[in-house]
C-alpha positions as CSV (number, residue, x, y, z in Angstrom):
1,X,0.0,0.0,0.0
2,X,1.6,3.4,-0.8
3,X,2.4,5.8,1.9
4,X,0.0,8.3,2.5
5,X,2.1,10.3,4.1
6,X,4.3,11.4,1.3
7,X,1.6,11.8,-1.1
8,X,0.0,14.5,-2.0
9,X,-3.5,13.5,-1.3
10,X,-5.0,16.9,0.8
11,X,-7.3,14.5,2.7
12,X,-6.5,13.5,6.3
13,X,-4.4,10.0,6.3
14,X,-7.4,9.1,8.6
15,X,-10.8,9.1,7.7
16,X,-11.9,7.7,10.8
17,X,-10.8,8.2,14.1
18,X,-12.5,6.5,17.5
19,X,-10.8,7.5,20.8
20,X,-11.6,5.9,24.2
21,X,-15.5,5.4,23.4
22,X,-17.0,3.8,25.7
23,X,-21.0,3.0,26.1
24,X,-23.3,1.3,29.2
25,X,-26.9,-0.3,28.5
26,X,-28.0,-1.0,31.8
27,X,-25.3,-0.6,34.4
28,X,-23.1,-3.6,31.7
29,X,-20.4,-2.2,29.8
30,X,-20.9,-2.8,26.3
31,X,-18.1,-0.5,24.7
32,X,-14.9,-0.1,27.1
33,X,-12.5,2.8,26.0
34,X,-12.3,1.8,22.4
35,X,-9.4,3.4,20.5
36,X,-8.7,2.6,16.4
37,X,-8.3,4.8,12.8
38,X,-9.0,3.8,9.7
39,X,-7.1,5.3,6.5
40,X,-8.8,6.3,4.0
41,X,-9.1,3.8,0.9
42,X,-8.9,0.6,2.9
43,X,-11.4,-2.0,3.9
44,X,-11.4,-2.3,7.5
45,X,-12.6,-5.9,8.6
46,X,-14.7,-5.6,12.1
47,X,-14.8,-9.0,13.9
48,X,-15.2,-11.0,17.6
49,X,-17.8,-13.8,19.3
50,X,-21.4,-13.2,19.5
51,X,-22.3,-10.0,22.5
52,X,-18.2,-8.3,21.5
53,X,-20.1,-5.4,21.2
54,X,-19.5,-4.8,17.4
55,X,-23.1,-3.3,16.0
56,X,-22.8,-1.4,19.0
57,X,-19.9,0.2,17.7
58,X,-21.3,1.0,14.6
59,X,-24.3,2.3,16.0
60,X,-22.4,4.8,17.7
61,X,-20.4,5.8,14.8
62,X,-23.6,6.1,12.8
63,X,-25.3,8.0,14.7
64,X,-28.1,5.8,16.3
65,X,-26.5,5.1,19.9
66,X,-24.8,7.8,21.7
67,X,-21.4,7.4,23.1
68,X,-21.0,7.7,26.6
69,X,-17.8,9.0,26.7
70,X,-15.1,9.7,23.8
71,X,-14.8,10.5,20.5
72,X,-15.2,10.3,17.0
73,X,-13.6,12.0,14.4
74,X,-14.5,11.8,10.3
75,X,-12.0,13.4,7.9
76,X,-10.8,15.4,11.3
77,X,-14.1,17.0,12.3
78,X,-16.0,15.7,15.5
79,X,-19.7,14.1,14.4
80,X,-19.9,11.9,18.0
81,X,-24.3,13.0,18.9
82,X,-24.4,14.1,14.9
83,X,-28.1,13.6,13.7
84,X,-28.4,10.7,11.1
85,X,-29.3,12.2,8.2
86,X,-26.5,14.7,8.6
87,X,-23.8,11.7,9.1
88,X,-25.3,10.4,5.9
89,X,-24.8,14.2,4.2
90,X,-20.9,14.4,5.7
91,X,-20.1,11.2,4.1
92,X,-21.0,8.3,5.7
93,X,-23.6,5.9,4.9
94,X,-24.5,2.1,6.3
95,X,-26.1,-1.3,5.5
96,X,-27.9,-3.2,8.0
97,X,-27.5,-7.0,10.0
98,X,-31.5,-7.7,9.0
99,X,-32.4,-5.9,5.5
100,X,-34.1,-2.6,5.7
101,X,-35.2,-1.8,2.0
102,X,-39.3,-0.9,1.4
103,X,-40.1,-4.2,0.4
104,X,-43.1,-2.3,-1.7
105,X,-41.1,-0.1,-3.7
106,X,-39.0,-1.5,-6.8
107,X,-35.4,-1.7,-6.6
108,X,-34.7,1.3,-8.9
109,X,-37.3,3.3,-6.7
110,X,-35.1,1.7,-3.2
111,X,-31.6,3.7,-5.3
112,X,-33.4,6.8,-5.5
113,X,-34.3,7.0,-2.1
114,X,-31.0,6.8,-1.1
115,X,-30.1,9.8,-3.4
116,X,-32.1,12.3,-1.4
117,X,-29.3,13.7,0.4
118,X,-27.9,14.8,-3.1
119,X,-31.3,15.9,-4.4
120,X,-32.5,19.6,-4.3
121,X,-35.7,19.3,-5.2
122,X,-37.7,18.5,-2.0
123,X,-41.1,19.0,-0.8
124,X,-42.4,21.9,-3.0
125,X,-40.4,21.6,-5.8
126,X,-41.9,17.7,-6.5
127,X,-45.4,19.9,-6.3
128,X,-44.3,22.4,-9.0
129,X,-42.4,20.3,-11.1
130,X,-40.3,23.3,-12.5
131,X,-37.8,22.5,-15.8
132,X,-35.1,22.0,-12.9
133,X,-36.6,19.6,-11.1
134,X,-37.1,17.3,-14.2
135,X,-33.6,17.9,-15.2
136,X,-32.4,16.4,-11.7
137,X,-35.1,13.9,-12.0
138,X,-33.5,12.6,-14.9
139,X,-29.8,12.9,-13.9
140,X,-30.9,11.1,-10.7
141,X,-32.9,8.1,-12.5
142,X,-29.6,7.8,-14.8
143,X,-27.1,7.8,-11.7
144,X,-29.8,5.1,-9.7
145,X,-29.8,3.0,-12.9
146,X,-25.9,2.9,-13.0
147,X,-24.9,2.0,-9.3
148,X,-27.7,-1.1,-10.3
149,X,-25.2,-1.8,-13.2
150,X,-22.2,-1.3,-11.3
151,X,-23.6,-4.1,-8.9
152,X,-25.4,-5.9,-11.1
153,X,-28.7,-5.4,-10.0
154,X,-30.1,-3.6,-13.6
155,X,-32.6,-7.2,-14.5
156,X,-34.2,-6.3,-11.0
157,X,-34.4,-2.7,-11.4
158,X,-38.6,-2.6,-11.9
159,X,-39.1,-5.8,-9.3
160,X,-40.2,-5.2,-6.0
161,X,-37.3,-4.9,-3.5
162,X,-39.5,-7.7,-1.3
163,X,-39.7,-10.2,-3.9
164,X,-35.6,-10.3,-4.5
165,X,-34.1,-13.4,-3.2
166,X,-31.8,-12.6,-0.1
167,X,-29.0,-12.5,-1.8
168,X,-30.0,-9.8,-4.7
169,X,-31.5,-7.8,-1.3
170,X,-28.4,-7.5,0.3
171,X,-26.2,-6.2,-2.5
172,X,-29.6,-3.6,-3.3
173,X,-28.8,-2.4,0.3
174,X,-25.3,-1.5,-1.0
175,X,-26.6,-0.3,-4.1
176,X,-29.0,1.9,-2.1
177,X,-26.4,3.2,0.6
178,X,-24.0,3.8,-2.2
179,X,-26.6,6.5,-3.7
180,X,-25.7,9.0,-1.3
181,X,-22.6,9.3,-2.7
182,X,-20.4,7.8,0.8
183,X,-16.7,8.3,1.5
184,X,-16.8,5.7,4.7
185,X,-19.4,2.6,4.4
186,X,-20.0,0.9,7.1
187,X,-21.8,-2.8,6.4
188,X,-23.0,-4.8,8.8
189,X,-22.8,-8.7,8.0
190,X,-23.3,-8.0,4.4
191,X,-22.7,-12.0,3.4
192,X,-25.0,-13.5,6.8
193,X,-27.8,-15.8,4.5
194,X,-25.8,-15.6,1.4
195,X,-24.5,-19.0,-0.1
196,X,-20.6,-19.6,-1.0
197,X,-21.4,-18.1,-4.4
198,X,-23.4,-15.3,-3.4
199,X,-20.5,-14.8,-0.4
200,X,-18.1,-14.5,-3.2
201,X,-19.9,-12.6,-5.6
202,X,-20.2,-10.0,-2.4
203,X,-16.4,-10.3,-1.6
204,X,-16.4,-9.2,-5.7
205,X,-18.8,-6.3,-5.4
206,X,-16.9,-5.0,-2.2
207,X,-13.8,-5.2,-4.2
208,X,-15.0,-2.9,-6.7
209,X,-16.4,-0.2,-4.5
210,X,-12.8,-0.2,-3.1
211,X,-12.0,0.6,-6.3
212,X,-13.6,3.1,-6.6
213,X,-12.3,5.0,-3.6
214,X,-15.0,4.1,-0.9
215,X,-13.7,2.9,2.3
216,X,-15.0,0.4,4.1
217,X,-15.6,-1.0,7.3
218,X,-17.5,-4.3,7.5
219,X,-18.5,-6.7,10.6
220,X,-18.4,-9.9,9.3
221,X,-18.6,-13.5,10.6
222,X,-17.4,-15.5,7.5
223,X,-13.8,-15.4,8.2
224,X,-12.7,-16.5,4.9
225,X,-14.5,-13.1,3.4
226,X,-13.6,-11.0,6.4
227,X,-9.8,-12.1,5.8
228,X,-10.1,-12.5,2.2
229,X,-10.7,-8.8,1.4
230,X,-9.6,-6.6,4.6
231,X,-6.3,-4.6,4.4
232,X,-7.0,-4.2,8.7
233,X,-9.1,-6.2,11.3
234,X,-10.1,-5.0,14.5
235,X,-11.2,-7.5,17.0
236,X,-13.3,-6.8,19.8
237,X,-14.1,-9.1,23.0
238,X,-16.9,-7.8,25.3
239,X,-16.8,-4.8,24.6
240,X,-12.6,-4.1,24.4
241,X,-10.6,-4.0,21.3
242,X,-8.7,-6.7,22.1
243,X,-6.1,-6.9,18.6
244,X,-5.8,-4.7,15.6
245,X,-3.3,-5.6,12.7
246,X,-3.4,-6.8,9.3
247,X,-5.5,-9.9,9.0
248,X,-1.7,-12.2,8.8
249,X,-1.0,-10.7,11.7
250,X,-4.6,-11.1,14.0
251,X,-4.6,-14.7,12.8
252,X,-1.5,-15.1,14.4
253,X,-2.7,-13.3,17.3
254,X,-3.0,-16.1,20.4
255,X,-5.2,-13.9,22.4
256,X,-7.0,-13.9,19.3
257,X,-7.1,-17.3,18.6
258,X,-8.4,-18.4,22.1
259,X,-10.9,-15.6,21.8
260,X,-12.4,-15.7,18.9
261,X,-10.9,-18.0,15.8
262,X,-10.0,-21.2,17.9
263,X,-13.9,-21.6,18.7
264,X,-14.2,-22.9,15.0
């Protein structure tokens, strides 16, 4: 990997930066003075047993749990208490452990809600339907039907979202959250109820977002993906980070092992 630091990229090396979060639910600990960065570009693998406190973690950096204590930092601003949709407008943008598309709509309709954040139009300007509005309209529809290309959703554009096998709904969730246009995506268990070639044709999809200059962060349970395509892993284990490295190096992590990878 080149080094950042004697490029001349303007952008922070770090585009995400935790320090010492910590979060209680009831007296129980579930985050303990967590402390990590992510560089920008990379996919950042997020793994540890069952209760580690991982979608916690995300849920604070999203925006849906506040942190307790600590930090967060994205591209070197603070966002830790920053309303959702204003995460979502900064940059950042998530998939979800359980699917979370309107299973009414169609696919292509799914895209363009994700878009909003990016649209000018709003309330009133739907109503008037000025030459402006149509124009965006367009452009929008055009951009919607190309992230369905780029993940190869374009035969399921005018199908209901509901009616999409699990597979085909979980890479529409990453078609939708890559609609608003995200620097940092955040996925959580993208391949959980995928088969090995639907796993594989995620590992793919993921590849090619990197690609495209999206970093990611992931919490995955298939180790072969979560090692597979991860430049970093950060394991947690109740609610501490207990190893952070590249994925050669946590595998060869015996803290690790007994924690997490040694329980098969």
């Amino acid at each position: 990997m080149t080094d950042k630091k004697n490029s001349d990229n303007p952008l922070p090396m770090e585009i995400l930066k935790v320090s010492s979060l910590s979060k209680m639910f009831g007296g129980v600990k579930a985050q303990d003075n967590i402390s990590f960065s992510i560089e920008k570009g990379i996919v950042c693998g997020l793994i540890g047993p069952n209760g580690a406190g991982k979608t916690t973690l995300f849920n604070m950096i999203t925006g849906i749990y506040p942190p307790d204590g600590g930090e967060i930092h994205f591209l070197g601003k603070p966002i830790k208490n920053m309303p959702v949709h204003k995460l979502v407008k900064a940059g950042i943008a998530r998939t979800f452990q359980h699917v979370e598309l309107f299973a009414s709509m169609t696919l292509l309709e799914n895209v363009l809600v994700g878009m909003h954040v990016r649209t000018k139009s709003g309330f009133w300007g739907a109503i008037t339907r000025m030459p402006w509005v149509q124009r965006e309209e367009k452009m929008a529809k055009e951009s919607a039907e190309n992230i369905l290309e780029f993940t190869g959703l374009t035969e399921y554009a005018r199908r209901p979202a509901g009616e999409l096998p699990v597979g085909r709904q979980k890479m529409a969730e990453i078609a939708r959250a890559l609609a608003s246009q995200p620097e940092l995506l955040l996925l959580d268990e993208p391949a959980a109820g995928l088969n090995a070639v639907e796993t594989e044709a995620l590992g793919y999809l993921i590849q090619k977002v990197k690609q495209k200059g999206v970093t990611m962060m992931l919490v995955e349970h298939d180790m072969s993906l979560a090692m597979g395509i991860s430049d970093k892993i950060i394991v947690l284990d109740r609610g501490m980070k207990l190893a952070e490295g590249t994925p050669r190096e946590v595998q060869n992590n015996e803290a690790v092992m007994e924690a997490y990878l040694g329980q098969g």
